[in-house]
C-alpha positions in Angstrom: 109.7 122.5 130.4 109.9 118.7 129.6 111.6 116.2 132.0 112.8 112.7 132.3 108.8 111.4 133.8 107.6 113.5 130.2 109.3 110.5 128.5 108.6 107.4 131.0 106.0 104.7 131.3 104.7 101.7 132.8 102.6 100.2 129.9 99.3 98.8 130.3 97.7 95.9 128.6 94.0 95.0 128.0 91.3 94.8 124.8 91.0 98.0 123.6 87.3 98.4 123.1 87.0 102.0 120.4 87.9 102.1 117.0 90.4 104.3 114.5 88.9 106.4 112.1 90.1 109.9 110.5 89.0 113.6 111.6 90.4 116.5 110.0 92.9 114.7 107.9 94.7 112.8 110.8 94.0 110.0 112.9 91.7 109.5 116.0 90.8 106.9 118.3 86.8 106.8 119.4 85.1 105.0 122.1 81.5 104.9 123.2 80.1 106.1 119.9 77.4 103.3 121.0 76.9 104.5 124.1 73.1 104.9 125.4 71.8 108.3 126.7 75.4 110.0 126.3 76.0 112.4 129.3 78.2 114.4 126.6 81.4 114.1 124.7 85.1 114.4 126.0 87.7 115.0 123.5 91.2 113.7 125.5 95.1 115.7 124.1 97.4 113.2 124.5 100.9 113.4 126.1 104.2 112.8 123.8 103.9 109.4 123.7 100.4 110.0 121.1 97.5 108.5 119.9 98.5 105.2 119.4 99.8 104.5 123.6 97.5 101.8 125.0 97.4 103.7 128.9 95.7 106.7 126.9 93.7 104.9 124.8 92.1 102.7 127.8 91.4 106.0 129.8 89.2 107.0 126.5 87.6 103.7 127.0 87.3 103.9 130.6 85.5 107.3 129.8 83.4 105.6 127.4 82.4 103.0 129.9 81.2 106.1 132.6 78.9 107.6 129.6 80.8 109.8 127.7 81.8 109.4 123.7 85.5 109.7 123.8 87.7 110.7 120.9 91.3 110.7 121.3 92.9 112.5 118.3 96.5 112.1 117.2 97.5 115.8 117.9 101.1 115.6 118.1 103.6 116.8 115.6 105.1 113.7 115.0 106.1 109.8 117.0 108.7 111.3 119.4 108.8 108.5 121.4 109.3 105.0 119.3 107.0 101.9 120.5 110.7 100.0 121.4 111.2 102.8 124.3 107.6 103.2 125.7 108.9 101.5 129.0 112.4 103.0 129.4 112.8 104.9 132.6 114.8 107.6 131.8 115.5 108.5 135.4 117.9 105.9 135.0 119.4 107.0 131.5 122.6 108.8 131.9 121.6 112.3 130.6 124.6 112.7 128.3 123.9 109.7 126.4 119.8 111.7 126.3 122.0 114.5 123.9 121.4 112.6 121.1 117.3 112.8 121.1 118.0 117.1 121.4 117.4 117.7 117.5 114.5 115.6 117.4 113.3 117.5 120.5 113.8 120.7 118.9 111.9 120.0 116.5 109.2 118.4 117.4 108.6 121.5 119.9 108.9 123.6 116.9 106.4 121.5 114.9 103.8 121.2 117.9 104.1 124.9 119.1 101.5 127.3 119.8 100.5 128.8 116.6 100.3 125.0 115.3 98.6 123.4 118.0 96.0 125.6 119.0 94.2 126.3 116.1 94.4 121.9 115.6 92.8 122.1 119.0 90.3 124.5 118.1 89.4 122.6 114.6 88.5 119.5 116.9 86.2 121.2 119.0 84.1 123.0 116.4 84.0 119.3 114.2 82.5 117.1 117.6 80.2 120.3 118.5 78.7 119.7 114.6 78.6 115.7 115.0 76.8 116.5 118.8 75.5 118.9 120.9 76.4 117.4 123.1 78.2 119.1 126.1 82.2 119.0 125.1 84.9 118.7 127.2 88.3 118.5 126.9 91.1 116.6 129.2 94.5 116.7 128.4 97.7 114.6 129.8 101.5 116.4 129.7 102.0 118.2 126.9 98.0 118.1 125.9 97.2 119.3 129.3 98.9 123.1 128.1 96.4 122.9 125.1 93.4 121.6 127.2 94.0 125.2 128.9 94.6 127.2 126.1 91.6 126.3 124.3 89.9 127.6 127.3 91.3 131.3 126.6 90.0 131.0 122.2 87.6 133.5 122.4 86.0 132.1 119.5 85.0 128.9 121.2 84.2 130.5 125.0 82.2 133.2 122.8 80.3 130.2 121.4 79.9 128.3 124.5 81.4 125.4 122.9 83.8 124.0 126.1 81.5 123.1 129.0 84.5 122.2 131.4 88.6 121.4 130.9 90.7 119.1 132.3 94.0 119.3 132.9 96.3 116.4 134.4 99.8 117.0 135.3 100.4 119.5 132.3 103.7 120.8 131.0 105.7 123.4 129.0 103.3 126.0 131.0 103.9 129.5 129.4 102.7 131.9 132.5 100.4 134.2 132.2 100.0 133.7 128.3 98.4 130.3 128.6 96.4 130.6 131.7 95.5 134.1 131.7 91.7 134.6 130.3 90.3 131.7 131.1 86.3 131.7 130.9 85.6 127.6 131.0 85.9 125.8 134.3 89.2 123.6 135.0 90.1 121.3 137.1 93.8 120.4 137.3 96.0 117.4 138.9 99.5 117.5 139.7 101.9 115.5 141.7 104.2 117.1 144.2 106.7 115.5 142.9 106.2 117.2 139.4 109.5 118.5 138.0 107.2 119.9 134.7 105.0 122.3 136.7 106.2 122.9 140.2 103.9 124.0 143.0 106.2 127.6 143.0 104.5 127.9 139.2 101.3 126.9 140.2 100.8 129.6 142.9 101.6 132.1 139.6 98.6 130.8 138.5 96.5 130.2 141.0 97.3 134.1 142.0 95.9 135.0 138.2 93.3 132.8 138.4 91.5 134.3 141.8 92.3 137.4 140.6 90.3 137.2 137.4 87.5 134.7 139.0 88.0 131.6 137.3 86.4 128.9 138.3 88.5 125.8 139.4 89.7 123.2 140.7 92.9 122.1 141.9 94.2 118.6 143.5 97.8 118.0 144.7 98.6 113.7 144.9 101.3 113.2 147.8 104.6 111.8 146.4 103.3 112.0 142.9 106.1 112.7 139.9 105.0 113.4 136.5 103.0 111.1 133.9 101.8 109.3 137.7 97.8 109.6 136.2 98.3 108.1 132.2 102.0 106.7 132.8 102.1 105.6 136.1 103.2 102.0 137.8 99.9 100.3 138.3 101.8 97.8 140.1 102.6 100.0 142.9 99.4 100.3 145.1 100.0 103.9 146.2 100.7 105.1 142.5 97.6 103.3 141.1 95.2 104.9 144.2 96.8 108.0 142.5 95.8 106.8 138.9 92.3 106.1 139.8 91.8 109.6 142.0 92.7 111.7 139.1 90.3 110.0 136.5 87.6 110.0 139.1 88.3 113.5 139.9 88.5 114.4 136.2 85.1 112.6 135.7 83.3 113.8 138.6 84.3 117.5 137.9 82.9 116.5 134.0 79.6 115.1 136.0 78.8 118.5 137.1 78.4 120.1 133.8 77.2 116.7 131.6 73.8 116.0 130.7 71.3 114.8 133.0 70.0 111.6 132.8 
């Protein structure tokens, strides 16, 4: 379920090196179509706070700069979150005065849910599997990190070998077992144990289900960590940004494993 860190962040600033283009009839940010000797192509779900956030769109570029053509899709149902409110902490908001963003809540969940989503997911993956072959990965922050997992149970695309590895980084709104159960792709997931969205109590449901069907993953817990701490998190604080730069270099390295070789 979503919680106040689903709708806070520290903003980042710095030249945004990809460019906007449209796939499938909606927007998408792309970095490192230039890159030399591509190790293979990651294809990032945002969190709420969509394509257009500048922390999400410099972690495609940050991909780029490792080897890896980046495309960062706008996924979501609609702008839940308004440009005026990227930064305010709603840990801080009095929660009656948060009543009044319910209906749009509603509704975007019921615009962005399952039946939507995945199949959106799914068109993505087969378009950047015709453009490359590329191996394909997927990473996904918050609310993308459910359909980064998801994707991984489409029999369609594990029949077709068209995932090499998923990502998934602090993820939310975890259905369990019907997101998690089937899974044929390897996965690595982050979390914070701070993480009001996806509790360590949920994630030893999982974990249970995945040993017991054999999947093979990976699993990081970062000490003090709430959630949003890898896309969203206070870069100013030194222990939060050591947190930040563990879970993209975990994410990458577990993507290393599986890309092409040089």
């Amino acid at each position: 379920m979503s919680c106040p860190g689903c709708f806070t962040a520290v903003l980042q600033s710095g030249k945004q090196a990809g460019k906007e283009e449209v796939m499938l009839e909606r927007n998408v940010y792309i970095a490192g179509e230039d890159v030399a000797d591509a190790k293979g192509v990651i294809l990032i779900l945002s969190d709420i706070f969509g394509w257009r956030m500048p922390n999400t769109r410099l972690l495609a570029d940050a991909f780029a700069k490792k080897g890896f053509i980046t495309y960062l899709p706008d996924t979501i149902p609609f702008e839940l979150v308004p440009e005026h409110m990227w930064q305010v902490d709603l840990h801080k908001v009095s929660k009656w005065s948060l009543l009044r963003y319910l209906p749009s809540l509603l509704v975007f969940f019921y615009m962005g849910r399952p039946s939507v989503s995945n199949p959106m997911v799914a068109n993505y993956v087969r378009q950047l599997k015709q453009k490359s072959d590329l191996p394909l990965f997927i990473v996904g922050y918050c609310w993308g990190g459910r359909y980064a997992l998801t994707a991984c149970t489409n029999e369609s695309l594990v029949k077709d070998n068209l995932i090499a590895a998923a990502a998934a980084v602090h993820p939310s709104n975890i259905s369990v077992p019907n997101d998690i159960k089937g899974i044929k792709v390897p996965v690595t997931v982050a979390l914070g144990t701070e993480d009001d969205a996806l509790p360590k109590v949920q994630m030893d449901k999982i974990e249970e289900i995945w040993k017991q069907e054999d999947v093979d993953y990976e699993l990081k817990w970062y000490e003090g960590m709430g959630h949003g701490f890898s896309s969203r998190g206070d870069f100013n604080d030194p222990k939060i940004k050591a947190a930040m730069d563990d879970s993209f270099k975990q994410v990458l390295d577990f993507f290393s494993k599986y890309a092409k070789s040089s």
